[in-house]
C-alpha positions as CSV (number, residue, x, y, z in Angstrom):
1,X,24.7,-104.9,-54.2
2,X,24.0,-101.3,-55.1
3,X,23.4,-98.3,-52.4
4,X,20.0,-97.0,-52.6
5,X,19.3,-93.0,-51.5
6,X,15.8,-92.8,-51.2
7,X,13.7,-89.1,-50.7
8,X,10.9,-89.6,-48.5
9,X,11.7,-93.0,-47.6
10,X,9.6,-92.2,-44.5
11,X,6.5,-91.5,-46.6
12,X,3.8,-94.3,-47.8
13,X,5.4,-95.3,-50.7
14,X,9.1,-94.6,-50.0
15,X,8.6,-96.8,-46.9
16,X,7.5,-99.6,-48.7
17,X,10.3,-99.2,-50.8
18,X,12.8,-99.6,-48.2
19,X,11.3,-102.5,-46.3
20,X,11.6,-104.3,-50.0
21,X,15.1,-103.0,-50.6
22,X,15.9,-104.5,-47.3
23,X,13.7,-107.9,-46.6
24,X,14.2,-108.8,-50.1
25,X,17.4,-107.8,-52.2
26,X,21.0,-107.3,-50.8
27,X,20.9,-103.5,-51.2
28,X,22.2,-101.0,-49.1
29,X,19.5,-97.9,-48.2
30,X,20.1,-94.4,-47.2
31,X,16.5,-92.3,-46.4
32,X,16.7,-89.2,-46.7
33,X,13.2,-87.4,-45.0
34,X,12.2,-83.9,-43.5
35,X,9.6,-85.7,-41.6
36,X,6.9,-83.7,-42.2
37,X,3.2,-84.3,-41.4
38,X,3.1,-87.5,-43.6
39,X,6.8,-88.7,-42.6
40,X,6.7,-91.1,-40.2
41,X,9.3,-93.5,-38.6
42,X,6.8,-96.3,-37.7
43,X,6.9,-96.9,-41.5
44,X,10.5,-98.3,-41.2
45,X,10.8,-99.6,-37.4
46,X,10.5,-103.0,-39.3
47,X,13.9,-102.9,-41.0
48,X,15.3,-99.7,-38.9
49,X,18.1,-102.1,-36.9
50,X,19.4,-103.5,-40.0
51,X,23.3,-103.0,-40.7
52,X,22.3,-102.3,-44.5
53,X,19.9,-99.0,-43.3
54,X,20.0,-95.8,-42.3
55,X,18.2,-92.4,-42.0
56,X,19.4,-88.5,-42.4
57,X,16.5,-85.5,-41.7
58,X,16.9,-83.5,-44.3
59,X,14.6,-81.1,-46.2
60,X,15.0,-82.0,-49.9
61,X,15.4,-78.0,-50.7
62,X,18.3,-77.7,-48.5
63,X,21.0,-77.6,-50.7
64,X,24.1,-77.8,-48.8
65,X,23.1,-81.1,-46.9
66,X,21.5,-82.8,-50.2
67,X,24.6,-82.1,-52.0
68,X,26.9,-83.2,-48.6
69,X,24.8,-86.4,-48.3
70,X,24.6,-87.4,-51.9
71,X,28.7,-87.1,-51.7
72,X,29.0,-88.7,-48.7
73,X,27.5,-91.5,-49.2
74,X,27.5,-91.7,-52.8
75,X,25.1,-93.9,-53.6
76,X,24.2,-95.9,-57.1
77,X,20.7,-95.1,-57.2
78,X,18.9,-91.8,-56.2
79,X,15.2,-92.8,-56.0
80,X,13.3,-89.6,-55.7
81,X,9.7,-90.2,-53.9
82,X,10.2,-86.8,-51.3
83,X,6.6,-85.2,-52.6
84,X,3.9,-83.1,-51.0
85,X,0.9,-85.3,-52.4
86,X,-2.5,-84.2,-51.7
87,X,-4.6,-82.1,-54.1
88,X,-7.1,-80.7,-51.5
89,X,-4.2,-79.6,-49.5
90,X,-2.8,-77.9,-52.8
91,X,-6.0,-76.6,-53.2
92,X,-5.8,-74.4,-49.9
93,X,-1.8,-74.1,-49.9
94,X,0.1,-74.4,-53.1
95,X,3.0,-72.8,-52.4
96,X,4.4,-75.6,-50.4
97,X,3.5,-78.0,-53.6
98,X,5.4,-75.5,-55.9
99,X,8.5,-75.7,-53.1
100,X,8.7,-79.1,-52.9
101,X,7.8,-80.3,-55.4
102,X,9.7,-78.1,-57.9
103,X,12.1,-76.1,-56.5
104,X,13.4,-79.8,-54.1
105,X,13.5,-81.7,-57.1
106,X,15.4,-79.0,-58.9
107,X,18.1,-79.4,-55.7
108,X,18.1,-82.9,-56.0
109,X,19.1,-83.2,-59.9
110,X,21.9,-80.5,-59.1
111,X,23.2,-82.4,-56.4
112,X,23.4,-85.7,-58.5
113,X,24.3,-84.0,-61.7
114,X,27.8,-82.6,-59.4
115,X,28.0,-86.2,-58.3
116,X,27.9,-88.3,-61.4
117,X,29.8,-85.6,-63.3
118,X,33.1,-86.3,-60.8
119,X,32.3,-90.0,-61.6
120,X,34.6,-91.8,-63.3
121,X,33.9,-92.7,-67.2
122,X,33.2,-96.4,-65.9
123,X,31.4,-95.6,-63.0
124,X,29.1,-93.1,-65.0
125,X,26.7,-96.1,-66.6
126,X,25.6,-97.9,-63.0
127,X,24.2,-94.2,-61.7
128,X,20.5,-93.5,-62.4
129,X,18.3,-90.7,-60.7
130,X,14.6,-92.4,-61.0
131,X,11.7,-89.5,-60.5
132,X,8.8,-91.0,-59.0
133,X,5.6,-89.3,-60.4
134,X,2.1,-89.7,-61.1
135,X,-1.0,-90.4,-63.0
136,X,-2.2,-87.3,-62.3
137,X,0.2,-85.5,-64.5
138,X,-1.6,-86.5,-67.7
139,X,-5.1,-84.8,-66.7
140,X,-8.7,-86.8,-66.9
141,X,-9.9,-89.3,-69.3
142,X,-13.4,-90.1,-70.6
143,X,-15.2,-93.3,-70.4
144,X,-12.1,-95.3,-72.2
145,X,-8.8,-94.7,-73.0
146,X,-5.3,-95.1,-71.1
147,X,-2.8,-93.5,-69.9
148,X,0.6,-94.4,-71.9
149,X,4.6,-93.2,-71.4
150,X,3.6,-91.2,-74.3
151,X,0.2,-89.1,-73.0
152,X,0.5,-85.6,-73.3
153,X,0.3,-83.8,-70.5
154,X,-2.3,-82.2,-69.0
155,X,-2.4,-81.9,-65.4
156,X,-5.8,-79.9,-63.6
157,X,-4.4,-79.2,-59.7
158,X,-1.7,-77.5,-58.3
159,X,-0.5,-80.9,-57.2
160,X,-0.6,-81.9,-60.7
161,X,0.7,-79.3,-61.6
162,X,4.0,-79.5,-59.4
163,X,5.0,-82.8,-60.3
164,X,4.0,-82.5,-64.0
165,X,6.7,-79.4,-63.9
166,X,9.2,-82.2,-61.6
167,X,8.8,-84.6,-64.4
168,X,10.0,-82.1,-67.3
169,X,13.0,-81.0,-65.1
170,X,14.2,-84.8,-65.1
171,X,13.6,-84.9,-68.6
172,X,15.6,-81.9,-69.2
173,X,18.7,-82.5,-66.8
174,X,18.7,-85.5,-68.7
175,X,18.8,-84.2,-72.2
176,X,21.0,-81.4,-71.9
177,X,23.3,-82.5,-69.4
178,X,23.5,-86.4,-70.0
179,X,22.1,-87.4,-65.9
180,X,20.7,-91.2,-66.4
181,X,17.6,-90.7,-65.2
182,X,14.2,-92.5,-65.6
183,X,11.2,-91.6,-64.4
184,X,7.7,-93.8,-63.7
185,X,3.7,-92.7,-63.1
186,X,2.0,-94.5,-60.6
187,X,-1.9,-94.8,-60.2
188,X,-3.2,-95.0,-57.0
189,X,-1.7,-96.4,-54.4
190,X,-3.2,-97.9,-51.1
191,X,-1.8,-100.7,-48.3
192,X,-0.6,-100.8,-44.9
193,X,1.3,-97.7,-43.4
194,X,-0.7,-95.3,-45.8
195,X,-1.5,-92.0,-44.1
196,X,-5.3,-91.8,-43.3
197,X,-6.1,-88.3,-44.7
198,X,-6.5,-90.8,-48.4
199,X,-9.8,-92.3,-49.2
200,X,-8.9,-96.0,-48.7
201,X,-7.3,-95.4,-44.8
202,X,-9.6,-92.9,-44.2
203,X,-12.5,-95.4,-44.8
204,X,-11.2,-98.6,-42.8
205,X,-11.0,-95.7,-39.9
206,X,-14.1,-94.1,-40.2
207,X,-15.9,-97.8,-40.5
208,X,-14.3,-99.1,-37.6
209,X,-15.2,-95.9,-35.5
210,X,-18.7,-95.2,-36.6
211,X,-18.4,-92.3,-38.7
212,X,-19.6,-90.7,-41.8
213,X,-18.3,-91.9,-44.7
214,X,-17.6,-88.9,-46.7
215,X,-17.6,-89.3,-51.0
216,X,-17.4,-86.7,-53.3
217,X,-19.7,-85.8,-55.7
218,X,-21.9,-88.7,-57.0
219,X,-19.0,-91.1,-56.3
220,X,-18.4,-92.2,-60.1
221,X,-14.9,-90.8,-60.2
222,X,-13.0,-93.7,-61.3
223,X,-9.0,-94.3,-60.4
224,X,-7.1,-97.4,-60.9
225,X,-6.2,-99.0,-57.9
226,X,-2.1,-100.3,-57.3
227,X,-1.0,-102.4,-53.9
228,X,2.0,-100.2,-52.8
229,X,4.1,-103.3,-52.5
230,X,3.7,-103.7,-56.2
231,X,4.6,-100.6,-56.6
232,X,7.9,-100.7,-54.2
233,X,9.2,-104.0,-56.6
234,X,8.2,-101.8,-59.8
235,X,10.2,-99.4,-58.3
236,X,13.5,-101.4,-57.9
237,X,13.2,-103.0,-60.8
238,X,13.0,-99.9,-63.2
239,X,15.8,-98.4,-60.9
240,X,17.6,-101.4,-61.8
241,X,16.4,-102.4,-65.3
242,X,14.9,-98.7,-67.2
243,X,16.8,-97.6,-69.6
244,X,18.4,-93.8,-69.0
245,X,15.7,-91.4,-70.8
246,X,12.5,-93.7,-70.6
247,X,9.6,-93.4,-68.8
248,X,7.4,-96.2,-67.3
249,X,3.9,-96.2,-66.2
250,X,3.1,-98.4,-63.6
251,X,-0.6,-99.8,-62.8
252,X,-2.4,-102.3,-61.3
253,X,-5.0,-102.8,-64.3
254,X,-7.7,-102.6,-61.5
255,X,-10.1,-99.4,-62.0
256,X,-13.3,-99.0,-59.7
257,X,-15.7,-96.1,-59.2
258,X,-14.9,-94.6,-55.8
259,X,-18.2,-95.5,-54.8
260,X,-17.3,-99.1,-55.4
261,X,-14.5,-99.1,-53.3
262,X,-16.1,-97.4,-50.4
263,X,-18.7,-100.4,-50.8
264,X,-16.5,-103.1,-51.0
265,X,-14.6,-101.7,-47.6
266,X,-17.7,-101.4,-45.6
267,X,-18.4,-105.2,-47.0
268,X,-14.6,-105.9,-45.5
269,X,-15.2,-104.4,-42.1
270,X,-18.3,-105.9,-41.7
271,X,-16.8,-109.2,-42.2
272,X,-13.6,-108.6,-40.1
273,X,-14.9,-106.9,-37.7
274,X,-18.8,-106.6,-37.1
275,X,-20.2,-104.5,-34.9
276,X,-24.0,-104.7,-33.9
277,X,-24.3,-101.0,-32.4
278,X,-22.9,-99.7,-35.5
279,X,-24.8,-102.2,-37.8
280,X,-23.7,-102.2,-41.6
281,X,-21.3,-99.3,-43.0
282,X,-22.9,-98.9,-45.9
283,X,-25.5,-96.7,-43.9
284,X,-22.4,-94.4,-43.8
285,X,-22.2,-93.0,-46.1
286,X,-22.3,-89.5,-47.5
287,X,-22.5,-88.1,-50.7
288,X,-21.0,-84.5,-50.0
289,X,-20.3,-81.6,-52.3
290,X,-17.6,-82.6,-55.1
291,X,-14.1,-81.2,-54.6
292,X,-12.9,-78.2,-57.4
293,X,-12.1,-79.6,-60.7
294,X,-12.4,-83.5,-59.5
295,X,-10.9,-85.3,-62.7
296,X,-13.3,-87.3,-64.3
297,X,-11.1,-91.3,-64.9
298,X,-7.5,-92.2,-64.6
299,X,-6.7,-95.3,-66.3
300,X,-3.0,-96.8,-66.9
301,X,-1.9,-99.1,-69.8
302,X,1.0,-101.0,-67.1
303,X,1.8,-103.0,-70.9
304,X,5.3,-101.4,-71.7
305,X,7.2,-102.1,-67.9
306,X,5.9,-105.8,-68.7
307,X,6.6,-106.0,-71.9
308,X,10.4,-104.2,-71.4
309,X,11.2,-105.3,-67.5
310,X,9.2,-108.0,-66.4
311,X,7.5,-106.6,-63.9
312,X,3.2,-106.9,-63.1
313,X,1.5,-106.6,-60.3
314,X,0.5,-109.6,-58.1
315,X,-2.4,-108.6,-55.9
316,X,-6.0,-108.2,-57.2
317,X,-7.6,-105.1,-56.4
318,X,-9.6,-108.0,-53.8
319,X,-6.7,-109.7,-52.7
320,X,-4.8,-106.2,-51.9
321,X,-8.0,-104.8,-50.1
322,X,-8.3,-107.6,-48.1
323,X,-4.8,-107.1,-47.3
324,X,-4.8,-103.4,-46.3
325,X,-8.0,-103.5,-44.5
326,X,-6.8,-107.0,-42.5
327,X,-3.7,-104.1,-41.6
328,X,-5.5,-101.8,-40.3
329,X,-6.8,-104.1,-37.8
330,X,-3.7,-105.5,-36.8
331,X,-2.1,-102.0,-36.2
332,X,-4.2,-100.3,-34.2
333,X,-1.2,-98.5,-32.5
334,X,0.2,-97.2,-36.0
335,X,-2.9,-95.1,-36.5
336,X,-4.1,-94.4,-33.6
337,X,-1.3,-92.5,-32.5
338,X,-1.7,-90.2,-36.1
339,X,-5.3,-90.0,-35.0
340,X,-4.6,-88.5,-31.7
341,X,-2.0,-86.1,-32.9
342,X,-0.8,-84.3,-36.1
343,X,-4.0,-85.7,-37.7
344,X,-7.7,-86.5,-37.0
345,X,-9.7,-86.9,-39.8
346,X,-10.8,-83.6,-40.5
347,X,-11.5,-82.1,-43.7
348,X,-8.1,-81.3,-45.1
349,X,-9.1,-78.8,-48.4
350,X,-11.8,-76.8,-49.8
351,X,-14.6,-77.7,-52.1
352,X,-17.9,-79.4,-49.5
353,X,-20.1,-77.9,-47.4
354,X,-19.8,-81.3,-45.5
355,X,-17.7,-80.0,-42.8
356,X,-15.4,-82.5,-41.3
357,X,-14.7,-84.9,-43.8
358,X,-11.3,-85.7,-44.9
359,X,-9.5,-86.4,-48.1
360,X,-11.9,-88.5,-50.2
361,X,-10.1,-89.4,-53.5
């Protein structure tokens, strides 16, 4: 059994994390969250009485109560996921990316490089620090090509940007100063709990309510699609496989032209949940005007975490989507209580002349 710290274990991702840490190993978890927009507790009220959980608010920049809570509860494993995430919302405000996403993640590698250095010389090897990044980092591709741990970076938003700069101070504390870290990039994620200001959520909602269906562009951007509980047992399993000083990209080998995967939702919601006034979704949608510097094709090669840990993704990009929009349905109360408060589907950054639209991939 190993104790778990996990930033923005509130989040989409984190959350999934946690409910895997605790429905399916013996780990202990600690969240730590500031709760902002995209924190939410709903995400964990499924394993939130367990004896092997708990939960601190805490701003990742705040570095007094990181360093307090990392020595406090001094935990094996400092999962780092705590991330503002959105490229159209670092289109309008990037200097909360920059704060976060930098300056937090500096914080954090202090507060477990003070931690692991009062360690003692047999405790040293069982701590890791495992940056959670993404795709994104490594810019656009063309028609073919992957991603791979060894892509040069090249990232094109001021999200990008941010965690590009995260990713090189892990792999610096861990050069110079010896911290066992790891870091993996994800491709997109989607699946229950996600918040629905992202194209997949955003969608399901707008399908099942009648609205536009907003895509940028022509819709040919292509992404490669990963089930966020993939991703959460990728996640334990480089935190408690990867070797100190690697990287890992994980991917669910499932890419689709965003204009696909609007399709295949309004074919899903249809199915599950016809409705004769609003007729098919496809009639929904709406090409509107492309985002600032849209990249072109992410694609990841998943090979090497398969090859060196064992780990692939089980869901189908089918499988998954049935999944996550089957969710949605089931939960009305999750995401109708974000729709009537801190968030109602309205155009979140710059870039269309569509007016309310949302975050569209």
């Amino acid at each position: 059994m190993s104790r778990f710290l996990v930033t923005g274990g509130a989040g989409f991702i984190g959350s999934a994390v946690v409910r895997h840490l605790i429905d399916d190993t013996p780990h202990e978890v600690c969240v730590l969250d500031k709760l902002t927009y995209a924190g939410n507790l709903d995400n964990l009220a499924p394993v939130a009485q367990n004896s092997r959980y708990r939960f601190e608010q805490i701003d990742i920049c705040d570095r007094d109560a990181v360093g307090g809570l990392v020595n406090s509860y001094r935990p094996d494993v400092l999962m780092h996921l705590a991330a503002e995430s959105h490229v159209d919302r670092s289109i309008d405000g990037p200097a909360a990316f920059i704060e976060t996403n930098l300056v937090g993640t500096f914080t954090l590698l202090e507060a477990a490089r003070t931690f692991w250095q009062g360690l003692s010389d047999a405790e040293k090897p069982g701590f890791r620090f495992h940056h959670v990044s993404t795709d994104e980092v490594f810019g656009s591709l063309g028609a073919d090509g992957f991603f791979s741990e060894t892509t040069s970076y090249q990232p094109n938003s001021p999200y990008s940007a941010s965690k590009a700069g995260s990713d090189h101070l892990v792999r610096a504390w861990g050069h110079t100063y010896g911290l066992p870290t790891v870091t993996s990039n994800c491709s997109n994620n989607y699946g229950p709990y996600h918040f629905p200001e992202k194209l997949i959520p955003l969608m399901i909602l707008n399908a099942l309510e009648g609205k536009p269906l907003p895509v940028y562009g022509n819709g040919r951007n292509v992404r490669d699609w990963l089930y966020v509980e993939d991703h959460a047992r990728a996640l334990v399993t480089i935190a408690e496989k990867g070797v100190p000083g690697e990287s890992y990209n994980v991917g669910g080998w499932n890419e689709r032209a965003n204009i696909d995967v609007v399709r295949t939702v309004c074919a899903l919601v249809d199915e599950m949940a016809p409705d004769a006034t609003i007729g098919p979704r496809e009639k929904l949608i709406t090409f509107v005007t492309d985002r600032p510097g849209h990249d072109a094709r992410y694609a990841i090669d998943a090979s090497k975490i398969k090859r060196e840990l064992g780990w692939e993704p089980r869901e189908t990009f089918e499988t998954g989507l049935r999944k996550t929009v089957r969710w949605y349905l089931d939960n009305p109360d999750w995401w109708t209580r974000i729709r009537s408060g801190l968030y109602r589907g309205e155009r979140l950054g710059v870039g269309s002349e569509g007016g309310s639209i949302g975050k569209v991939a």
